[in-house]
Structures are given as C-alpha cells and as structure tokens.
C-alpha atoms as one frame of an Amber mdcrd trajectory, in Angstrom:
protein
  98.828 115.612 124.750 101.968 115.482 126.788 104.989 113.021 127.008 107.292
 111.772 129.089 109.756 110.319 127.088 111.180 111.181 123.205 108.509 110.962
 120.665 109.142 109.812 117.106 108.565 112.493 115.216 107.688 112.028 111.335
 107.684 115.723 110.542 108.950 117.343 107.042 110.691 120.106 108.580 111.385
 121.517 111.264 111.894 117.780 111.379 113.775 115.675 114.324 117.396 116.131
 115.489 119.611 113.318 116.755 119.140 113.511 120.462 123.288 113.630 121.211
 123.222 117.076 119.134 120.239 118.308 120.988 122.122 117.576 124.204 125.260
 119.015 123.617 123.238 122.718 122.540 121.670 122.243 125.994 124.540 121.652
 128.372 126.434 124.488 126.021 123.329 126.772 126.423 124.415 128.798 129.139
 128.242 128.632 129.488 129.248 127.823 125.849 133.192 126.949 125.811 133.713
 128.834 128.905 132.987 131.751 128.157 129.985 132.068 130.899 127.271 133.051
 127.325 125.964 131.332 125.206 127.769 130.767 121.341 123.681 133.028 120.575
 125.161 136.158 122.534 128.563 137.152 121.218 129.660 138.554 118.249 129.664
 136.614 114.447 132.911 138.832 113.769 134.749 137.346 117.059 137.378 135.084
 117.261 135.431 132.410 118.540 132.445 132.078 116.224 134.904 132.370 113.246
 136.293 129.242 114.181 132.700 127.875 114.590 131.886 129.125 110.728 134.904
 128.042 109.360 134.958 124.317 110.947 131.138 124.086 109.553 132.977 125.292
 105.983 135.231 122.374 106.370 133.302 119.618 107.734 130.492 119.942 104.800
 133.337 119.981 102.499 134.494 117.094 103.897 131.314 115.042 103.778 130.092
 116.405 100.292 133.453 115.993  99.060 133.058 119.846  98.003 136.244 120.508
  95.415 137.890 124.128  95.896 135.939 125.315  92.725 132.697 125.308  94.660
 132.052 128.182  97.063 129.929 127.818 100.011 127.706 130.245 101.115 125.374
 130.042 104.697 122.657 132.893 104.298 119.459 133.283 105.100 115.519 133.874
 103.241 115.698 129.409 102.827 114.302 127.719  99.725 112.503 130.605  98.372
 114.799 133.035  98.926 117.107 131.335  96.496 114.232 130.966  94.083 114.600
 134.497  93.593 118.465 134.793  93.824 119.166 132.040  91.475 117.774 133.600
  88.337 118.880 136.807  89.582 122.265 135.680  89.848 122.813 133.455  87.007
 120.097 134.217  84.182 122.050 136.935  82.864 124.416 134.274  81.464 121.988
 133.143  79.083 123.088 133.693  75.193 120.215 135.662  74.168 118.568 137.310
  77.235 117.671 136.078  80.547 116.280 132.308  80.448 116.149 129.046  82.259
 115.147 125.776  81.875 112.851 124.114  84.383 111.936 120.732  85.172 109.050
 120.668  87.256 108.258 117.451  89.093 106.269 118.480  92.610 104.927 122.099
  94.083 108.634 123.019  95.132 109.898 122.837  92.049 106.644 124.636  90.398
 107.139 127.512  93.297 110.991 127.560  91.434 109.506 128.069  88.166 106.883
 130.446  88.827 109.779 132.592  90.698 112.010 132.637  88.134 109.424 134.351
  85.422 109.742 137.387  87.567 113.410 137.876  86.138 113.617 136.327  82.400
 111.859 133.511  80.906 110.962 130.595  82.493 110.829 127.416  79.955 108.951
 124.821  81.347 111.050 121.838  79.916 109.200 118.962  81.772 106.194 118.388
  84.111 104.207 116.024  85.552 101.615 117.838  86.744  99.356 116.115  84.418
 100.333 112.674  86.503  99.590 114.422  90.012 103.750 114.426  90.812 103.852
 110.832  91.282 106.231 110.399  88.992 109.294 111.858  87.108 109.043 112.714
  83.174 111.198 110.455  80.728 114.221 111.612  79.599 113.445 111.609  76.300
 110.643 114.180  76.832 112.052 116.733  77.708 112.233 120.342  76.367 115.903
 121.671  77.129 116.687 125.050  75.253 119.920 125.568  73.820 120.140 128.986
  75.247 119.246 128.661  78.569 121.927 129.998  81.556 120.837 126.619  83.777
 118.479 124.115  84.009 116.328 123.906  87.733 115.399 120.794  88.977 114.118
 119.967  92.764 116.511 116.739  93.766 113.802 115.480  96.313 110.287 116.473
  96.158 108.967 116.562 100.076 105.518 116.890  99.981 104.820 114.254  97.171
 107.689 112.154  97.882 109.337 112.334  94.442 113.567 111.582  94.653 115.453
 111.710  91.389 117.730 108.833  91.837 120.777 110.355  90.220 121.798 113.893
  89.032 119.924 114.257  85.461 121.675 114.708  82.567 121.532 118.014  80.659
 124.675 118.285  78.904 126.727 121.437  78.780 124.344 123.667  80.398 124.584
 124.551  84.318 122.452 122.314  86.625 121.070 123.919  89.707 119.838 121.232
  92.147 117.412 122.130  94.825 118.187 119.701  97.692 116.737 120.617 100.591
 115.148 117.792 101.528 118.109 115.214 100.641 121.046 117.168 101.215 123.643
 114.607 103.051 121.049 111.523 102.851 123.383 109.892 100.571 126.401 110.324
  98.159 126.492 113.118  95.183 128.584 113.832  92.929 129.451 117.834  93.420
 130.704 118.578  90.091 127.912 117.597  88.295 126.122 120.375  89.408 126.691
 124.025  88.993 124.606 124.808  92.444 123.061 122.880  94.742 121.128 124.850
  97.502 118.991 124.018 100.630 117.540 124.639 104.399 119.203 123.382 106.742
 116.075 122.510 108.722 115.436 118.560 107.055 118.812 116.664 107.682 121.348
 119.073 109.475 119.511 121.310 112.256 116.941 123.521 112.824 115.701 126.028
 110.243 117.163 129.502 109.922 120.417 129.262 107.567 120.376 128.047 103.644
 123.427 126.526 102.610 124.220 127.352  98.725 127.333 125.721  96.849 128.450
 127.238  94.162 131.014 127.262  90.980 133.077 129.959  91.594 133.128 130.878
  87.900 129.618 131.426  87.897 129.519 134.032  90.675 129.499 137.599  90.074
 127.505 138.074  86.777 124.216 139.682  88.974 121.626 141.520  87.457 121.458
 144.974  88.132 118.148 144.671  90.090 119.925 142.109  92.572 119.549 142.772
  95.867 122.371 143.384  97.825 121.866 139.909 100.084 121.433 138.010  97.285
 124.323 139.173  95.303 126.456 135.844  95.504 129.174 137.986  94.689 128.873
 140.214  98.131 128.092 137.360  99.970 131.390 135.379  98.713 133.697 138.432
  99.275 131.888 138.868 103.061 131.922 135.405 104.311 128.206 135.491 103.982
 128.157 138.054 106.850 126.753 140.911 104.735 124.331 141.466 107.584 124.570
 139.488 111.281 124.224 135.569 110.197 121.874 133.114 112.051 124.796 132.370
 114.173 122.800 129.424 116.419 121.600 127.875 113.006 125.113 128.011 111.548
 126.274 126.749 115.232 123.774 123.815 115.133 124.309 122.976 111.764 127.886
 121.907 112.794 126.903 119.966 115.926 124.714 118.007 112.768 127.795 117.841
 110.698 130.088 116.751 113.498 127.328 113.736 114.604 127.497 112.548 111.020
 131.129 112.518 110.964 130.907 110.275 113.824 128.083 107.782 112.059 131.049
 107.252 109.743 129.520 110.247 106.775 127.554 110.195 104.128 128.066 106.643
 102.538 127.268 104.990 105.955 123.690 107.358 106.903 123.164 106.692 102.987
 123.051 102.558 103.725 121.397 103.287 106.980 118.924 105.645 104.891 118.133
 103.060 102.108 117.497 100.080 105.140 114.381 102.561 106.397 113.065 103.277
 103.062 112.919  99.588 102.469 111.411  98.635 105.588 108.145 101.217 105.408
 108.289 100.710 101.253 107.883  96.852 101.998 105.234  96.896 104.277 103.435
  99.372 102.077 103.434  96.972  99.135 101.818  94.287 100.976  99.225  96.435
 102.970  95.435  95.847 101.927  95.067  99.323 103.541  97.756 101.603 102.508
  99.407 102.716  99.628 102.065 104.685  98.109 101.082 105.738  94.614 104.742
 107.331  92.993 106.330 105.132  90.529 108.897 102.781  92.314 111.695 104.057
  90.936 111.374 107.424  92.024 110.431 106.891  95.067 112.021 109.232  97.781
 114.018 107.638 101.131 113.509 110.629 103.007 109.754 111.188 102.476 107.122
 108.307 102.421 104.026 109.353 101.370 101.273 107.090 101.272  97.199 106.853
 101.576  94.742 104.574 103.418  92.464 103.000 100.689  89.364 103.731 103.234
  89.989 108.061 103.679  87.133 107.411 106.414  89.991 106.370 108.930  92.421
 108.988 108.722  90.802 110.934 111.106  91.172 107.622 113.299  94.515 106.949
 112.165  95.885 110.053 113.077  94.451 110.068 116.518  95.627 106.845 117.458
  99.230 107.384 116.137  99.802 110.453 117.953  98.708 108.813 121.047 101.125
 106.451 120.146 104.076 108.574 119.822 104.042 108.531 116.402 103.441 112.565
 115.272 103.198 114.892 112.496 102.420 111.764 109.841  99.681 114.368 108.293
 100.492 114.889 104.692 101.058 118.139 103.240  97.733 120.031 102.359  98.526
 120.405  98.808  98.633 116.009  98.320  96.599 114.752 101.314  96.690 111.362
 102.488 100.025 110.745 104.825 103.848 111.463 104.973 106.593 110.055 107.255
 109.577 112.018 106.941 112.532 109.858 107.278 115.501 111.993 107.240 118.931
 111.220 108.513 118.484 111.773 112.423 115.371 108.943 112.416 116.752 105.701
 113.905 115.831 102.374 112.575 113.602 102.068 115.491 111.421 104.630 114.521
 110.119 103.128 111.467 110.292  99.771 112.932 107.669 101.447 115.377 105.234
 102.929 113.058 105.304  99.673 110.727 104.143  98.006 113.509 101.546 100.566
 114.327 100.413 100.187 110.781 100.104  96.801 111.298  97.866  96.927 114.130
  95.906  99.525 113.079  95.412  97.552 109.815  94.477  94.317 111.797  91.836
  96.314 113.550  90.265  98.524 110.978
C-alpha cells in the first residue's frame, strides 16, 4: 500500500516524528552547517559535534529541569541494555549483598526483573500478573525490603498501556524509573528518583541512543564483572564516548528537544498530551464495540490499548484502517487486541481522525 501524503502513524516505537524535525534532518542531510557532509560523516571528537552533544546536554536539562546532581549519560544497548547495567552498577550498594526491589506491573518491567537475577537477588515486591497488567498493585501491598540498593519500577507500561500517575513512594531507598515510553510527555519531578533511563525512539527521535540520568553519588560503585560500556563510571568520565556514539541519534534527539522547546516544553505537550488521551479514552467509554480494560486511573496517555468486543473484526478493522491512513494500531503480541501510540509528536488531528474512523467502522459493523 503506498501514499501520497503523511500517514498517521499509531506505532509504539520506532514511533512518528514531528514532520518540522524530519525536515530539517533532510535539507541538513547532505551539506550539514556548511560543511558540504553530513553531521553522520565527521568525527564525535570534533569541534562541531561537541557542540551538538553538549547543546542536547543542556536542552534536556532544561526541559526535565535536571539539577547538577544528576549526570546524564547518551549510550547505547536501549532498554535492555540498562536492565543489565542497572543492577550491575548499583546492586553492590545493597547492605547485605547484591539485591533489588522490583515492582512489576507489565512485560517491560518483568524483562527488568528477570535481568536483574543474573547479578544479585531479585525481590519481586509487587505484581499484577495475576490481573493480566491492567492494573497497578495498591500501595499497601507491597513487599519493599529494607536492604535493597533500589527499587525498579517501569513509569509507563507500552504494550499494556499501564502509566503510574506519579513517582511511587518508597522511602529512603533509591528509585530507578524506567521511562521510555513517557519520558518528556509531561512534568517529573527529577529528584525523586535516583535514575530514570530510556530510548530515545518513543517521544524524542529515532531509536539508537538511551538516555540515563543519574545521581552522581551513586556512580562508580560497579561490580567487578561490569562491562566496560556499562560502567557508569567510564561512561561519566568519557562523555559517554567510550566507543564512537550514535552520533545521528544523539543529533536527532536534539532537533526533538529543540521542537519541544518551541511547543513551549514539557508543561505545554503535557496539556496537549492529556487533551488526546481524553478524546480516544471518551469515545472508548461510550463504544458498544470497543474497550479499554486497565483500571481508569492508571491508564497511560501515551499508549491506548483497547479491544473490539467482536475479535471476528479485527482482521477487518485493521484492513480498513490502514487503508485509511491510520497504521500500526496492531497490539503488541504478548496482549492482543489494539494499541494507538500517542506520544508527543501525534497532533490532535490524528486522534481526532481515528475516533472518527472508530466511529464509522462501529456504525457499520
């Protein structure tokens, strides 16, 4: 199937860029600030891409609010790379050998825990496995050891469309926050997490570089088996250039961070965010034919996932959508049904289109 015109495209990642970034990369492509190349074909040590890397540095400090006690590192392996460097990294700060706490709420966060046993022990403090991931555990069930180096959670659950809506609270011990998915959707709070980590590939460019923020006191307490590229420590003292960077993701990433700045940052995509949620979320609670099943209030903004009462039409349904220009709304193989991925660069007019699509397709079924 072929187009002549910008599709809306629903995918969970790789997911959709905002169409002024995407331009800019392709009138830069082939004479990027004069210099007749591309920013993909000279050196990450040179002049120029330094000041690339360190304006991305500053511009995500400047939308997350990042204080100077965080670090910021831009490497590379994504998600699960980090599963691995995490425990690797910060376990060893646990009182009485290497142990976290884990608070598993969708397969991303399980894929965290199940990492993590490969270095120290991995206490499964919460899960709702038993409820299919629609929902988040209470509060008050929860299993937090008193000698665990961190507790994991996963901020925003993409393939069942689980958000926490607010950082948890664990008390003294480090939080780690896994936010790929809703990194820069809306407002957070830095400090009150000890790391927060994700791809950049959801809502800042295309895949390739991880961003990782870090408390500065919590860096350089590795375990012995620690590879060298996941050895914060290295990383921090090397500008993350241990080994050649993913310069065009890091280069991208800022062309996302510099768009946003002009939206008017986080708070304003946040409001803009919440309007889309609302919209789908609405329509979905009136529909005789779809459904989202997670508890309301943990429902995520940046992934909708929802299921047509009569499974007999999805085949239907998906046909019919693409044809529309309405793509990748397949849900994930491990939850079925559907997912629209809303993240930041999805206009308004997106969703506006699918509802209606729904709609009709519900009128005709």
């Amino acid at each position: 199937m072929t187009f002549d015109r910008r599709i809306f495209n629903f995918a969970a990642g790789p997911a959709t860029l905002p169409e002024e970034v995407l331009k800019q990369a392709a009138d830069e492509m082939l004479n990027w600030r004069g210099l007749g190349t591309s920013v993909m074909e000279i050196s990450h040590r040179s002049k120029e891409f330094m000041e690339v890397y360190e304006e991305v540095i500053q511009d995500l400090r400047t939308l997350m609010n990042i204080p100077d006690s965080y670090e910021i590192l831009l490497l590379q392996g994504g998600g699960l790379g980090q599963n691995a460097a995490i425990p690797m990294n910060l376990m060893p700060l646990a009182k009485n050998g290497p142990k976290a706490d884990f608070l598993v709420t969708g397969v991303w966060s399980e894929k965290s825990y199940k990492e993590a046993q490969k270095y120290g022990t991995a206490n499964l403090a919460a899960s709702s496995a038993a409820e299919k991931f629609n929902t988040i555990p209470a509060r008050s069930t929860w299993q937090l050891s008193s000698d665990a180096a961190y507790v994991h959670y996963c901020a925003n659950e993409t393939i069942g469309g689980v958000e926490f809506p607010d950082v948890p609270d664990v008390g003294d011990i480090p939080l780690v926050a896994d936010i790929s998915s809703n990194i820069l959707s809306k407002e957070m709070d830095v400090n009150k997490c000890a790391v927060w980590f994700g791809g950049a590939q959801k809502n800042i460019g295309p895949s390739g570089v991880t961003i990782v923020i870090v408390r500065k006191d919590l860096i350089g307490h590795s375990m012995g088996i620690t590879p060298t590229i996941w050895d914060w420590a290295v990383q921090t003292n090397t500008q993350s250039m241990i080994n050649t960077p993913p310069t065009f993701s890091i280069y991208m990433a800022g062309l996302g961070f510099k768009w946003l700045l002009k939206q008017g940052g986080v708070k304003a995509i946040e409001k803009r965010n919440q309007e889309k949620a609302e919209l789908l979320y609405n329509f979905l609670d009136q529909s005789s034919l779809y459904e989202n099943r997670v508890t309301k209030e943990y429902r995520s903004r940046m992934n909708v996932t929802f299921f047509l009462k009569d499974e007999n039409l999805n085949a239907e349904f998906l046909a019919q959508s693409n044809a529309a220009g309405l793509v990748a709304l397949r849900g994930h193989k491990a939850a079925g049904g559907m997912r629209a991925s809303i993240y930041n660069a999805m206009p308004i007019e997106g969703v506006k289109a699918l509802v209606e699509f729904m709609q009709d397709f519900e009128r005709r079924a």
